[in-house]
C-alpha positions as CSV (number, residue, x, y, z in Angstrom):
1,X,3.2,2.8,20.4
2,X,-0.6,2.7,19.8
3,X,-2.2,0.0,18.4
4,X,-3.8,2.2,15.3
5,X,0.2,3.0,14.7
6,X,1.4,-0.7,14.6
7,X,-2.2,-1.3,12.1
8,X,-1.0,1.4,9.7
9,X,2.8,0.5,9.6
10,X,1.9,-3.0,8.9
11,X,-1.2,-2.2,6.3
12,X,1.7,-0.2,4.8
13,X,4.1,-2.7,4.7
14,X,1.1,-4.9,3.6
15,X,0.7,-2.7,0.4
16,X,4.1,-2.3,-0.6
17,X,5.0,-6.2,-0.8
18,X,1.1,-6.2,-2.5
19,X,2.3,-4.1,-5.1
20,X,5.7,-5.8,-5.7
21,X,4.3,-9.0,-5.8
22,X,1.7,-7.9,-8.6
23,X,4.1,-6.1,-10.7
24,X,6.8,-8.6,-10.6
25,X,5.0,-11.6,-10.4
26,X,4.0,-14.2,-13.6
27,X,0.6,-13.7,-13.8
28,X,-0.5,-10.9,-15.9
29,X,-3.8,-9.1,-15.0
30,X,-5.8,-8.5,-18.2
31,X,-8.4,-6.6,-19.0
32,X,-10.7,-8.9,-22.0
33,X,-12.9,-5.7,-23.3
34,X,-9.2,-3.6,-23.9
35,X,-6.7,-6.5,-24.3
36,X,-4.3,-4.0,-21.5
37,X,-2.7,-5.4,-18.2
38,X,-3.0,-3.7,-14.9
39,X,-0.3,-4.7,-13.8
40,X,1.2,-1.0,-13.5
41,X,-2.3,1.1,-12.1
42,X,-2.5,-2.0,-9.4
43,X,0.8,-1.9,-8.3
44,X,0.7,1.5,-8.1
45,X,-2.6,1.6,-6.7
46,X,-1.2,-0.3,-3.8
47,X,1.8,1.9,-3.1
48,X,-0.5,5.0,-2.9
49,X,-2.4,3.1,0.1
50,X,1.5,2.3,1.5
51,X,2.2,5.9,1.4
52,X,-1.3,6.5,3.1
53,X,-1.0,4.3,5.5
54,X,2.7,5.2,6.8
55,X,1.4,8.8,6.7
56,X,-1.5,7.8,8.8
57,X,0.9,6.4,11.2
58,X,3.4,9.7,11.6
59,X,1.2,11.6,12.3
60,X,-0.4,9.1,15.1
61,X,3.0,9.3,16.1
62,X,3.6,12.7,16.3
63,X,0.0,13.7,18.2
64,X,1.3,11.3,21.1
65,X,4.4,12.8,21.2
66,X,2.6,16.5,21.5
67,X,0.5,15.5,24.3
């Protein structure tokens, strides 16, 4: 396992527990000028970059396996 692999599995993992934390948590995120949380785009904001970064680290994964 390279290191670039382990960095992107654990950013992923990172950015999933991110994202749960924000749209679970207490605090809401509001914007003054529109009065509307961000709670949702943030979250899923953060589970894009999971998704990213686990992608990132398959297909590190698979080019050492082709080699």
């Amino acid at each position: 396992m390279d290191f670039s692999e382990v960095l992107s599995y654990f950013l992923a993992l990172t950015c999933v527990v991110a994202g749960g934390i924000i749209l679970w948590g207490n605090e809401d995120y509001i914007v003054p000028a529109s009065g509307r949380s961000l709670r949702i785009p943030c979250s899923f904001l953060f589970w894009v970059l999971a998704v990213i970064f686990w992608a990132m680290a398959v297909v590190i994964e698979d080019d050492d396996e082709n080699l």
